[in-house]
C-alpha positions in Angstrom: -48.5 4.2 7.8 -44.9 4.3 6.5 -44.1 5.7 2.9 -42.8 2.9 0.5 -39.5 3.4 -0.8 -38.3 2.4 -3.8 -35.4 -0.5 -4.5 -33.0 2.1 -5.5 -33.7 4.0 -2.8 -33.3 0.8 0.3 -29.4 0.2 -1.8 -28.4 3.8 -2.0 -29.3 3.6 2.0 -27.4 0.6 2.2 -24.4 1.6 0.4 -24.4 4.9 2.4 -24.7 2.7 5.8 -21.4 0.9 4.5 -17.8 2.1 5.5 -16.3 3.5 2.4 -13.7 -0.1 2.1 -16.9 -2.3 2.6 -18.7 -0.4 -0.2 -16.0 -1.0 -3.3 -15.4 -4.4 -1.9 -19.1 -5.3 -2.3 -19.2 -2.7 -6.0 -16.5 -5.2 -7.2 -17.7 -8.5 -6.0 -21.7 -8.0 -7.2 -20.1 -6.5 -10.7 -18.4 -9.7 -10.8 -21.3 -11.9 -10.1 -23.0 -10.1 -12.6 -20.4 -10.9 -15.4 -20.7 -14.9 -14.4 -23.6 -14.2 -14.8 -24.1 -12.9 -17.9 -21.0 -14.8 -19.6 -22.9 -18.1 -18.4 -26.0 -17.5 -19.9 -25.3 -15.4 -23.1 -22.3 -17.2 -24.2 -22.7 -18.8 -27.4 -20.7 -21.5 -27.6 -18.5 -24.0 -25.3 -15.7 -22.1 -25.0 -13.6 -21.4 -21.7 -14.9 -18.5 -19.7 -12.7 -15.8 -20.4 -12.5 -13.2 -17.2 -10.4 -10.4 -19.2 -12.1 -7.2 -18.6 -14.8 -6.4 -21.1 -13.7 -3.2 -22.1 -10.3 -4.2 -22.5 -10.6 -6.8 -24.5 -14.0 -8.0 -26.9 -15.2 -11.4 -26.4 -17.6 -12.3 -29.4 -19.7 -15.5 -29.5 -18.6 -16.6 -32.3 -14.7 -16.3 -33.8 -16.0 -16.4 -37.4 -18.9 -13.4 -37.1 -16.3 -10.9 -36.7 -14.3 -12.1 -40.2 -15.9 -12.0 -43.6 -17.6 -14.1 -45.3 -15.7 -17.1 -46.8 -15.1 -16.3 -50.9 -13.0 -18.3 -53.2 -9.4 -17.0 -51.9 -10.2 -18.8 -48.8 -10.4 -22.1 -50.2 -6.9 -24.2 -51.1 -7.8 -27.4 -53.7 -5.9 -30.1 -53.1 -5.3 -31.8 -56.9 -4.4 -35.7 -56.8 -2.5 -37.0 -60.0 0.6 -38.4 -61.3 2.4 -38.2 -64.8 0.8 -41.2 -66.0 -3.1 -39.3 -65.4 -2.2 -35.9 -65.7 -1.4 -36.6 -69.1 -4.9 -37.2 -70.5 -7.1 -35.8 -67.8 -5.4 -32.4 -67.3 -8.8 -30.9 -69.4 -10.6 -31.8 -66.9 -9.0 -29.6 -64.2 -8.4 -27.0 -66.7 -12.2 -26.4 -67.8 -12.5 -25.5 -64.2 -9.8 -23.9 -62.7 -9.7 -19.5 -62.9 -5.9 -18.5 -63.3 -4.6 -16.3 -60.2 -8.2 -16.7 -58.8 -8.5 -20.3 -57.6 -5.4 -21.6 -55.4 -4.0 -24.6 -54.7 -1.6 -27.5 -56.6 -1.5 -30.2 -58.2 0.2 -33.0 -56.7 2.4 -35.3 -58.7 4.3 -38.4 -57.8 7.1 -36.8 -59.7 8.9 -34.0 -61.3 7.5 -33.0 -64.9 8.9 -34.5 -67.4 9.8 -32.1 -70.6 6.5 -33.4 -72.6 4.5 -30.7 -70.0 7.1 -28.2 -69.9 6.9 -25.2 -69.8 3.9 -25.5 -66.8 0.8 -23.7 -68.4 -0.6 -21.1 -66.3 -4.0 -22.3 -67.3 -3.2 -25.0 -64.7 -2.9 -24.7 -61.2 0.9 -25.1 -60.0 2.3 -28.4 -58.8 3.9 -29.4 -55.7 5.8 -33.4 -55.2 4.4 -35.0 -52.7 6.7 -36.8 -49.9 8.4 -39.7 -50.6 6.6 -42.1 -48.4 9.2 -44.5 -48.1 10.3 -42.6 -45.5 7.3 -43.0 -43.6 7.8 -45.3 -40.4 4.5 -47.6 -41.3 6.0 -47.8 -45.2 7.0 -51.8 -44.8 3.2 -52.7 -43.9 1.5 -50.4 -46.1 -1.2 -52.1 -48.4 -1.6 -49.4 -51.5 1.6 -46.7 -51.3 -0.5 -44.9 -54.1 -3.9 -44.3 -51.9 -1.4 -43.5 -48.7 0.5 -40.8 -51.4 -3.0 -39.4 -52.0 -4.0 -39.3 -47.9 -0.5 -37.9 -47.4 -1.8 -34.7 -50.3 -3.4 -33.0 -46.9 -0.1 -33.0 -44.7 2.0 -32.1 -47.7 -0.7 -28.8 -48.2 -0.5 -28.1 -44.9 3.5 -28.0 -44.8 3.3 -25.6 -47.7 2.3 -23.0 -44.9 -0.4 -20.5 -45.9 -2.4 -19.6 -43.3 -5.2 -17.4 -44.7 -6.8 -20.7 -46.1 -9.9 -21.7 -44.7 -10.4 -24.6 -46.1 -8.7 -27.3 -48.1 -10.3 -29.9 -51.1 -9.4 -33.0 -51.7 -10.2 -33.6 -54.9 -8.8 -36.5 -58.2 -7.6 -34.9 -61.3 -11.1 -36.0 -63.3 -13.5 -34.1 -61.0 -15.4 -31.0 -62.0 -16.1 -28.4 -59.5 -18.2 -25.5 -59.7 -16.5 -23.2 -57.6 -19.0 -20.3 -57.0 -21.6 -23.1 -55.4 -19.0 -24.5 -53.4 -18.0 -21.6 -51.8 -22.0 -20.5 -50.8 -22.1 -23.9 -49.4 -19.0 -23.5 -47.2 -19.9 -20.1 -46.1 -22.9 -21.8 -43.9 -20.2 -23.9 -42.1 -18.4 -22.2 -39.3 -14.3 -22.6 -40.8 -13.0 -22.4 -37.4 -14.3 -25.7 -36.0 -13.7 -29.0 -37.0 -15.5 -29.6 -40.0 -15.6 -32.2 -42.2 -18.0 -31.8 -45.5 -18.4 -34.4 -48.3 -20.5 -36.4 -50.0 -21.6 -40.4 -50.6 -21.1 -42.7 -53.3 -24.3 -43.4 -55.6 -23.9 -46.8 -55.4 -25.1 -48.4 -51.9 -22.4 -51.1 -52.2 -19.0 -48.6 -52.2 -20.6 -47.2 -49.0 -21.5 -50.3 -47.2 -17.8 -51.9 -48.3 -16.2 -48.6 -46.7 -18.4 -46.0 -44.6 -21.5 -44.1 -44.9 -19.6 -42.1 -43.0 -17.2 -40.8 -45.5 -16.6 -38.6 -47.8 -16.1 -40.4 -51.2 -12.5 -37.9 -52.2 -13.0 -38.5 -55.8 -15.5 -36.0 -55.8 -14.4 -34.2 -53.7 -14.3 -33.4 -49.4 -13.4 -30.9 -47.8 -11.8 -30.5 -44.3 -11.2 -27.0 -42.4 -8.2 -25.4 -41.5 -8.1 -26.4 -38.0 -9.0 -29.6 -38.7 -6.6 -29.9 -41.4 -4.2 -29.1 -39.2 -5.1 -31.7 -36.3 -5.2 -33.9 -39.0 -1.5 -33.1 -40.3 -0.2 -33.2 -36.8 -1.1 -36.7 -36.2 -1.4 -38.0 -40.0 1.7 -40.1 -39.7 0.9 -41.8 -37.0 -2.4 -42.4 -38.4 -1.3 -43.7 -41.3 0.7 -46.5 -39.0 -2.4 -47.4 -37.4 -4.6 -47.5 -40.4 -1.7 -48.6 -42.7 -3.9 -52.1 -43.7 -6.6 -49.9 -45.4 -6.6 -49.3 -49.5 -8.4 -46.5 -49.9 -6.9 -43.2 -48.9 -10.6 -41.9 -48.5 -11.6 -44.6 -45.8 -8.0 -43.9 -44.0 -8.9 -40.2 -44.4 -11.9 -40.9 -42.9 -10.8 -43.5 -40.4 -8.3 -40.9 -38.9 -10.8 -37.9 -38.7 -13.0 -40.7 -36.9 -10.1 -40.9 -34.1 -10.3 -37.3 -33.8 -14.1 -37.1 -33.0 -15.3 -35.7 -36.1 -18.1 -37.7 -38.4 -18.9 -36.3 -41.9 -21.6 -33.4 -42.9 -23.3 -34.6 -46.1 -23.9 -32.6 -49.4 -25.8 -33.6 -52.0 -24.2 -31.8 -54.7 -21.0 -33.7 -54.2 -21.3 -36.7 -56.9 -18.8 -39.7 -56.9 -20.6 -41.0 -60.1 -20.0 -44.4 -59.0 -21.6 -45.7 -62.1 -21.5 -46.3 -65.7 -22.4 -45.8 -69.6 -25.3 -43.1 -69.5 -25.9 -40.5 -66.6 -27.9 -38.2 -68.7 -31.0 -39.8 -66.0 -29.2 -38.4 -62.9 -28.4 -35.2 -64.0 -31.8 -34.8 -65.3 -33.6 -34.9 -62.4 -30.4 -33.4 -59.8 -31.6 -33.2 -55.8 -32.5 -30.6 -54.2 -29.0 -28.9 -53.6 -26.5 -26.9 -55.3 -23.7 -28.8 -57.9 -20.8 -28.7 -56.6 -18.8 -31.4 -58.7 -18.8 -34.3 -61.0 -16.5 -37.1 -60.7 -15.6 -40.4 -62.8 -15.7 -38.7 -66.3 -13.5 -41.7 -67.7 -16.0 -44.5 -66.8 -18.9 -42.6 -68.2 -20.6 -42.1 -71.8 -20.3 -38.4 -73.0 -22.2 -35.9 -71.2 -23.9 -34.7 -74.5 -24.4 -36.6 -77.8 -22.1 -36.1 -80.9 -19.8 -34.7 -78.4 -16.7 -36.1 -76.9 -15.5 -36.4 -73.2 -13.7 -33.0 -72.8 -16.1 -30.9 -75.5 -18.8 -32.4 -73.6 -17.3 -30.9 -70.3 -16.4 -27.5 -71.9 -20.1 -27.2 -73.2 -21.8 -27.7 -69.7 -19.1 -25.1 -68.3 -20.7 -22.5 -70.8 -23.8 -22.6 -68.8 -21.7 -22.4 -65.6 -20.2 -19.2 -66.3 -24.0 -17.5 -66.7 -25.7 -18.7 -63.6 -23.7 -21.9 -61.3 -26.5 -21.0 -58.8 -29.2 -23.0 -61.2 -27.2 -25.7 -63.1 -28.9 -28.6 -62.9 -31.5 -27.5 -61.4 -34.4 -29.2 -61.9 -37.8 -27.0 -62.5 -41.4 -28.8 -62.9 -44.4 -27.3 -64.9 -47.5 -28.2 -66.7 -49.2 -27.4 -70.8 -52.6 -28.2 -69.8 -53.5 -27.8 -73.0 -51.5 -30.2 -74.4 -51.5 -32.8 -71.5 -47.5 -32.0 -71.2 -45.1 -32.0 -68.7 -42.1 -30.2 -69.0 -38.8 -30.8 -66.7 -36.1 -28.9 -66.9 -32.5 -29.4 -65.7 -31.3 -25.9 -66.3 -28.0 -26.1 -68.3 -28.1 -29.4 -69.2 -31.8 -31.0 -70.7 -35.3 -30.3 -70.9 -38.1 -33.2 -71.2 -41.7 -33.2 -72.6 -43.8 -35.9 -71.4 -47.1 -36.5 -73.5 -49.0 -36.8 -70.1 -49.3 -35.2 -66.9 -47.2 -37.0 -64.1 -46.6 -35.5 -60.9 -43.6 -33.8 -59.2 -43.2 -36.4 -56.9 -42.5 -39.2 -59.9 -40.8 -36.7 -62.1 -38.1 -36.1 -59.1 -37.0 -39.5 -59.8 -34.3 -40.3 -62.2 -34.7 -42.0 -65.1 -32.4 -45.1 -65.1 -30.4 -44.9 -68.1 -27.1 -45.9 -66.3 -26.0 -49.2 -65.0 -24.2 -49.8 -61.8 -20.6 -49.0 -60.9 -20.4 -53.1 -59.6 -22.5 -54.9 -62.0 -22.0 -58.1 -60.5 -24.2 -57.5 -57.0 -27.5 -57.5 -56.7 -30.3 -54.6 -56.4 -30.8 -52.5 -54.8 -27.8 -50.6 -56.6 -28.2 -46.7 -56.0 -28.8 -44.6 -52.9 -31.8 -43.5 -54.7 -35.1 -43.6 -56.2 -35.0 -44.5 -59.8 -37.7 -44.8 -62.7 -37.1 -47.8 -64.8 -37.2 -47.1 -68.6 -40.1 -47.6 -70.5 -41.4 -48.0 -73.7 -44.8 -46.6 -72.7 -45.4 -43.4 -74.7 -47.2 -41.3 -71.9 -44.1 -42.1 -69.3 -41.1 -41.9 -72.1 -39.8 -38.1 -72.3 -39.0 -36.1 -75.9 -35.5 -35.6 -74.6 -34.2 -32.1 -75.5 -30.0 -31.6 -74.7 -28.4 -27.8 -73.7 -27.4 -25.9 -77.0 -26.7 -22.5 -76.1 -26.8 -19.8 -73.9 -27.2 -15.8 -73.7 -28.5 -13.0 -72.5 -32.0 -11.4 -73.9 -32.4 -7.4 -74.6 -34.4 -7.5 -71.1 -31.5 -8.9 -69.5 -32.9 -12.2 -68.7 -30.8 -15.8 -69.8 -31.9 -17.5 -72.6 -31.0 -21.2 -72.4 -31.7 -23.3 -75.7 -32.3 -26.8 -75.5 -32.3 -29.0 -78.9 -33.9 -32.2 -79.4 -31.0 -34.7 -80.0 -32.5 -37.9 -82.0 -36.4 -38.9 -82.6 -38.1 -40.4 -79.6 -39.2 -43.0 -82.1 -43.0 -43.9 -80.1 -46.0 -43.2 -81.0 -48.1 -40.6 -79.1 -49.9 -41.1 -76.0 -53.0 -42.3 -76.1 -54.3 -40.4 -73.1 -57.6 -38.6 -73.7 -56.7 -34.8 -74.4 -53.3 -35.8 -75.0 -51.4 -34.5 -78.0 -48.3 -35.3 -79.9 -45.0 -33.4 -79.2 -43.3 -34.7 -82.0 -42.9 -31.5 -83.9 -41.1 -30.2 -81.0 -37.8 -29.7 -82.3 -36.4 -26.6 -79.7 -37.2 -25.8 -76.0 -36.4 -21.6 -74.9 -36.0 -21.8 -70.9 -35.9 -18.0 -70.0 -34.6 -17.0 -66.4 -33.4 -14.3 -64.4 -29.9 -12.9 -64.6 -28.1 -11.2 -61.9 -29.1 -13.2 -59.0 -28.1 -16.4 -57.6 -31.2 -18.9 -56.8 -31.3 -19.3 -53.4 -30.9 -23.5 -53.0 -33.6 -24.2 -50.6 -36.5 -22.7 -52.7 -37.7 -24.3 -55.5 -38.6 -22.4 -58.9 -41.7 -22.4 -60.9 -42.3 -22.0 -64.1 -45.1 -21.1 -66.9 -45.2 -23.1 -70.7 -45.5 -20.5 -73.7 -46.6 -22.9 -77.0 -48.4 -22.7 -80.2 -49.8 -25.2 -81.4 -48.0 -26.9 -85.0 -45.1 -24.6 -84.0 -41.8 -26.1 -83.6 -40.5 -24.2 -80.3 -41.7 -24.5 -76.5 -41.1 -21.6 -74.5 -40.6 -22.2 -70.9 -40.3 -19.1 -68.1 -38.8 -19.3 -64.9 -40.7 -17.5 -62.0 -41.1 -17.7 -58.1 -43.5 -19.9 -57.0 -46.9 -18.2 -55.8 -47.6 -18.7 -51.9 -48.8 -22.1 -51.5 -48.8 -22.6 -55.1 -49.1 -26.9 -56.1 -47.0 -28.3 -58.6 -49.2 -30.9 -60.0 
């Protein structure tokens, strides 16, 4: 019976059988085979096969592994205003904005006049933008203020800084919270073409332009190469789109032509609405802030507080913990029959009953739409409907102040801003939260909440005391909010 040999063995007979030519020839062409091979099945991504040697040169699977992660340097914000806005809405931008740590410009349709001379360096610096009567489409375009505003992205671009990753487009009354924005764009890979924005809240701006676009007011952001695509062909564009009114929907229309369709963030608000949005921010998605828009055509954020104080007073909040403003935390006083809910940073609610998650999630409706002639539906959401029903109307409690405990947690304050002005409920078990008159929310400091887990929380109350104390904790495995 013959002796089994092994597979090494039958090629190392092989190889020694082969004239010494033959065997490198056939070394060389199976080591080759084997790279296809491997190159075909392991490569990550779409890119041409490159057949550099291996050990000469590094082929990683992805161009943006090897780099580090995206941080606030990377980012370039693209700042639309003119004299006439800048004027009065340059608070805005300020309240915002971190001196030699944010970059980017503010791009005015002309030179500063001496009224905002000398150029703060609490703002960021300011470029002109093109004339645009220079453009070859300038005789047939509809709005030459939207196409300055479009044109913002090729006038960046000339400006010639390379180690940007990004660029914002962004109006000179929009609020961004910087350290959210940046953990959002660091899950986005900033060497592709990516486009990143968010909706309008009102369901007829998006069917009159795209659901498809990012609404710039707020805020959108496009990455570097795509920026740069964009910039290439933007004049051209422009031609072709030059019957369009709304930089926004050219902006859009152009990327379109390109190939690229928008990636949706629900922390990007238009605020395409009016009088009262303390509903919406009550009861924020799921998702980090990343900017408020439209502070003009809105009430005051806080009561007894105007526009800009109202803006400065959030911001306090901001600089403890971005990671958890506005976001909203459910939990239960079973004793009491209440139900607290509490948008961190901005309010807290008691409701004199015990409603579920699922209903609390909803905002309440205290603003009107941004076109109040059309009919409903109005918002690209679920709404509650305001009520004078005492076990579905919240004690509404508004932020007050902020700092940090002996145990190094946050202690956020919320204060009860007028009587709710309703009798209790008149649930069984349920009691009156009248005598409420200050909510403590204690959370962690030092860590940023991770936005795709929820937090729980636990209800700390005397009762015929005056103060609510609310914790914030990580939810239990499997643990029901209800």
């Amino acid at each position: 019976m013959p002796s089994k040999r092994t597979i090494p063995n039958i090629l190392q007979q092989k190889f020694q059988e082969l004239p010494t030519p033959s065997l490198f020839k056939s070394i060389a062409i199976n080591g080759l085979i084997l790279f296809v091979f491997y190159d075909f099945f392991f490569h990550c991504d779409n890119r041409p096969l490159d057949l550099s040697l291996p050990f000469i040169k590094s082929s990683g699977c992805d161009n943006s592994s090897n780099s580090p992660p995206t941080d606030l340097s990377h980012i370039g914000f693209i700042v639309i205003s003119s004299l006439k806005t800048w004027k009065h809405r340059r608070a805005y931008t300020e309240s915002w904005w971190r001196p030699n740590v944010t970059r980017g410009y503010v791009f005015l349709d002309k030179e500063p006049t001496q009224q905002f001379l000398p150029w703060p360096s609490t703002f960021p610096q300011y470029q002109i933008n093109y004339d645009i009567t220079k453009l070859r489409a300038y005789p047939k375009i509809v709005s030459q203020v939207q196409v300055r505003m479009v044109h913002s992205i090729l006038d960046m671009y000339r400006v010639g800084d390379k180690s940007l990753r990004w660029f914002i487009m962004c109006d000179d009354d929009t609020l961004f919270f910087v350290d959210n924005l940046v953990e959002v764009l660091q899950k986005y890979d900033h060497t592709k073409y990516i486009y990143v924005g968010g909706n309008s809240e009102s369901i007829k701006s998006n069917a009159r332009y795209s659901f498809d676009m990012g609404f710039g007011g707020a805020g959108y952001a496009l990455s570097y190469p795509l920026a740069e695509a964009l910039s290439k062909n933007l004049d051209d564009c422009i031609e072709r789109y030059h019957y369009l009114y709304v930089s926004d929907h050219m902006a859009q229309s152009c990327l379109a032509d390109i190939g690229v369709s928008l990636n949706l963030e629900k922390g990007i608000h238009q605020i395409d609405l009016h009088s009262d949005i303390s509903g919406l921010l009550s009861s924020h998605p799921q998702s980090p802030l990343l900017s408020l828009h439209h502070f003009d055509a809105i009430d005051p954020l806080f009561p007894s507080k105007d526009r800009y104080e109202s803006i400065q007073h959030l911001m306090k909040a901001a600089k403890f913990d971005q990671s958890r403003m506005l976001q909203q935390t459910i939990c239960y006083q079973r004793e009491t029959n209440w139900s607290f809910s509490v948008s961190w940073g901005y309010s807290t609610h008691i409701y004199e009953s015990i409603i579920p998650r699922s209903i609390l999630r909803k905002p309440l409706e205290t603003f009107r739409p941004w076109d109040r002639i059309s009919r409903p539906p109005h918002f690209m959401f679920n709404t509650r409907r305001l009520t004078n029903n005492s076990c579905e109307t919240p004690h509404v409690f508004f932020f007050n102040s902020v700092e940090y405990t002996p145990d190094n947690q946050v202690l956020t304050t919320y204060v009860r801003s007028s009587p709710r002005n309703l009798p209790h409920c008149s649930a069984t078990g349920s009691h009156s939260a009248d005598p409420i008159s200050r909510i403590q929310v204690f959370s962690p400091s030092g860590k940023r909440k991770k936005y795709e887990v929820i937090e729980c929380c636990d209800v700390e109350y005397e009762v015929e005391t005056n103060v609510a104390g609310v914790k914030m904790r990580s939810c239990m495995k499997d643990e029901v909010i209800a």
